[in-house]
Steps between C-alpha positions, in 0.01 A plus 500: 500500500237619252237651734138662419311733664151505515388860638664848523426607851728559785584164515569418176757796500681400835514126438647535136690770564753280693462242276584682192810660685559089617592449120172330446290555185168692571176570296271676640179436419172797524113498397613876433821396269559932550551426899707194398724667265534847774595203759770286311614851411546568886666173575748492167743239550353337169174479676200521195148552408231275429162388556399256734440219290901564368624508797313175657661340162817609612592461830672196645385698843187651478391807716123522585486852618239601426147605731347156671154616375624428155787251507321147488360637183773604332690211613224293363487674175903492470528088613599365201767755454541447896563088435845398620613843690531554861238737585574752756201628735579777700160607550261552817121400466393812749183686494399816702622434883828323388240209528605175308265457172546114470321466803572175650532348132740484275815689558584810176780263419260168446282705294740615287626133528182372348507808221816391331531119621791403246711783689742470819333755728748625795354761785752755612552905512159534657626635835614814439468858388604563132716748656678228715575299183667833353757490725855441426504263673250393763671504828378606838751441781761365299299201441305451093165496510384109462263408253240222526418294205271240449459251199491127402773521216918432627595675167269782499568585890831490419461775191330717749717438778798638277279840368424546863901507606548729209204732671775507801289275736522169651235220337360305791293195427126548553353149425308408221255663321239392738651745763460808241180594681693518848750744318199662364339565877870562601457804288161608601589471868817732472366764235204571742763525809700724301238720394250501683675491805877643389547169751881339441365155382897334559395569867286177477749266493796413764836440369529123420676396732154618687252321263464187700535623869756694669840372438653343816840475615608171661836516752668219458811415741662186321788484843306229737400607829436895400225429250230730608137524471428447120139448548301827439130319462 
């Protein structure tokens, strides 16, 4: 899969670092083309240099990467190159707090949505630490980290359903695109646990076999005359 990278933060570096080493064909794509070139560099595996607008042009799989405060716009100056491509947001619109900036409006992933409308635009990678996505792979009690992803597009959930395997996780299926901004709050809700708090956010929710009521057992004695009491209401 040809995939571009728009950024070269933290998460541009973890996220195409697997994928380069997946066999996939990466461009990473800098304002500073010196930071682009010192990050494809770091990554090898074929991995190369370019500005954004190249690697928008490029990509099958598109990585937007970079800072929410300037995303829309460069999505919205990049959206012809953009047209056709799955468009991958893993971005958080948070301001000072961990507060959501979309505030009760659009979700990040709708605005970005609107920015480059001839794109597939898929949510996912927003609910983690950079360093989480670095590791080889993401497992925490035996068990790969899960992944939600939303979108509207069978093919394009599907491309970023395979790059998030090859990340070592499980893809789990978030809704559409509508349900971004739930993701989104998912995020602000945990990072502000976690930090402000050093709170373990997996302690919200009971195993599933908990998620709609305590799981009952029901005795059942099929031999007649020594059925017991099966009624526990």
């Amino acid at each position: 899969m040809r995939i571009g990278v728009l950024g070269t933060g933290n998460m541009a570096d973890a996220l195409a670092t697997h994928w380069a080493r997946a066999g996939h064909e990466v461009v990473i794509g800098g304002r500073d083309l010196a930071k682009a070139e010192r990050l494809a560099s770091r990554i090898g595996e074929g991995a190369k240099p370019a500005g954004l607008r190249a690697a928008a042009e490029f990509g099958q799989v598109v990585l937007a990467a970079l800072p929410f405060g300037v995303v829309t716009d460069a999505v919205r100056q990049l959206r012809t190159e953009l047209t056709g491509t799955v468009l991958l947001d893993c971005t958080n619109p948070l301001g000072e707090g961990f507060r959501l900036l979309t505030d009760g409006g659009r979700s990040g992933a709708q605005q970005i949505a609107a920015a480059a409308p001839e794109a597939q635009v898929v949510k996912a990678f927003n609910l983690c630490h950079e360093d989480v996505w670095r590791m080889r792979p993401p497992v925490f009690d035996g068990r790969p980290l899960a992944v939600p992803i939303c979108g509207d597009d069978e093919e394009a959930l599907a491309r970023v359903r395979e790059l998030v395997r090859d990340a070592g996780c499980e893809p789990l299926n978030g809704g559409g695109l509508d349900r971004a901004g739930l993701v989104e709050a998912t995020a602000a809700l945990f990072i502000a646990l976690w930090v402000e708090q050093r709170a373990d956010a997996q302690a919200i929710a009971p195993p599933l076999a908990y998620a709609a009521g305590p799981g009952r057992e029901r005795a059942v004695d099929g031999e007649a005359g020594r059925g017991g009491d099966v009624s526990d209401e």
